[in-house]
C-alpha positions as CSV (number, residue, x, y, z in Angstrom):
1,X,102.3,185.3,102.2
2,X,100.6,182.5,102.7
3,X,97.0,181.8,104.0
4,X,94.8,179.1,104.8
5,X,91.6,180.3,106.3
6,X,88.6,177.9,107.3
7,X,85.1,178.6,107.5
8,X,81.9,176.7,107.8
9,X,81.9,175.5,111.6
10,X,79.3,176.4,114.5
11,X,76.5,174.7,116.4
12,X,75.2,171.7,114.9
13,X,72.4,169.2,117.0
14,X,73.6,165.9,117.1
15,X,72.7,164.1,113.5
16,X,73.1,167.2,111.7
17,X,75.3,168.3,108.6
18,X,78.2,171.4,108.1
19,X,80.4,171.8,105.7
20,X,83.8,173.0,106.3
21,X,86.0,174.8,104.0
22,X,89.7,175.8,103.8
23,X,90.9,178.4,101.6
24,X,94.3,178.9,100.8
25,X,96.7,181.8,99.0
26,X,100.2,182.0,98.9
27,X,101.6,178.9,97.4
28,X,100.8,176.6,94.7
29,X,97.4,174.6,95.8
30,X,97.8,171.9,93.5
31,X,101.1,170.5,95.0
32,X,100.1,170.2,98.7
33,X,98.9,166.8,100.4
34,X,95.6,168.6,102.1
35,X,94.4,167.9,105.9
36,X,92.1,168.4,108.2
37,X,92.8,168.2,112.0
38,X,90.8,168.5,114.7
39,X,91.3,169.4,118.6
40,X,89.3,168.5,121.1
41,X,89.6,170.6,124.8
42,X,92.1,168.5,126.8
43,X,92.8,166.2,123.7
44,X,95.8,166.2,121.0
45,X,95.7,167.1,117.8
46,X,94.1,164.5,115.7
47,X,94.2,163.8,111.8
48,X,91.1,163.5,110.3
49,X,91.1,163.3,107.0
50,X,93.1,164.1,104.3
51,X,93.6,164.1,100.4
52,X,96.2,163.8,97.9
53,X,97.2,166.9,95.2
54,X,94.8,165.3,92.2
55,X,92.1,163.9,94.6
56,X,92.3,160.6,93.5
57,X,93.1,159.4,97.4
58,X,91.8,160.3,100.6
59,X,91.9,158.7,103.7
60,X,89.9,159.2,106.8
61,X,90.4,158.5,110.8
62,X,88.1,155.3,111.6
63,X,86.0,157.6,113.8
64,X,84.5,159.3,110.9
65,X,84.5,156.7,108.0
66,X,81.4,156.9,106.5
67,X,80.3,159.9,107.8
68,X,83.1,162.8,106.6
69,X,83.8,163.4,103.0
70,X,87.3,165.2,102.2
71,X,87.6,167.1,98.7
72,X,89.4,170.0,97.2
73,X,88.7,172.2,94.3
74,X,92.4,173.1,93.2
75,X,90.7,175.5,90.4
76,X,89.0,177.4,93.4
77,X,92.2,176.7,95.8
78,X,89.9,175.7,98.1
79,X,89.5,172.2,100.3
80,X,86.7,170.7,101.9
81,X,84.8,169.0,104.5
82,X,81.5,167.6,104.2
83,X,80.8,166.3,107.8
84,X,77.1,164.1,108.4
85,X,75.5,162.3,111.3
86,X,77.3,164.6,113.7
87,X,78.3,163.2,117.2
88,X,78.7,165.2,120.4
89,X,82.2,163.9,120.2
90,X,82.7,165.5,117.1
91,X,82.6,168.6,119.0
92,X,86.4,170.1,118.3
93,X,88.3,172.9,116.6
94,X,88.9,171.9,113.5
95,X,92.1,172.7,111.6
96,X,93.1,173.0,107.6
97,X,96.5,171.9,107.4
98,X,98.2,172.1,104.3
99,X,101.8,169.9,103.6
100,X,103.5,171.5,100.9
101,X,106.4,169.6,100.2
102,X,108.6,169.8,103.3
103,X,106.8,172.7,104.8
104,X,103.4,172.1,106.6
105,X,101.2,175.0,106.8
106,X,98.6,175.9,109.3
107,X,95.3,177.8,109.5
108,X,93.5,179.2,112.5
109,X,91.0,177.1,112.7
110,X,86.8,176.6,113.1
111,X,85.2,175.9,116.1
112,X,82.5,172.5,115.3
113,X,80.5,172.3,118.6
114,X,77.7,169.3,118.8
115,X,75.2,169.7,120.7
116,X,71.1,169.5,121.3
């Protein structure tokens, strides 16, 4: 069965740091293209960041150039976002997505609210 399961989000002041991180069981880590999404209320779905099977790319939404850092552990299964200078309008839920040859898989997602 597979799994992807984030953790890391919650309330953050503006400025501030959180590091999210994805999870994942049921298929081979090391072969999937990871993502992370995010969802603002009454927005679509927006790619933020993603990073290829070895790591050596990654590639980043211009909102958050500079300030978000993708990487993955594939030892650990386990994917990352290191999120700085946080903006209100970062506020989001915040989705792993992983794309596993044809098949893209989903997890439930963290709520990242910003806010003083």
């Amino acid at each position: 069965q597979v799994q992807l399961v984030e953790s890391g989000g919650g309330l953050v002041q503006p400025g501030g740091s959180l590091r999210l991180s994805c999870t994942a069981s049921g298929f081979i880590f090391s072969a999937a293209t990871m993502n992370w999404y995010r969802q603002a209320p009454g927005k679509e779905r927006e790619l933020v960041s993603s990073i290829t099977m070895t790591g050596h790319t990654t590639d980043y939404v211009d909102s958050t150039k500079g300030r978000f850092t993708i990487s993955r552990d594939n030892a650990k299964n386990t994917a990352y976002l290191q999120m700085s200078s946080l903006k209100p309008e970062d506020t989001a839920v915040y989705y792993c997505n992983a794309q596993y040859f044809a098949t893209h898989y989903w997890g439930r997602g963290t709520q990242v609210t910003v806010s003083s």
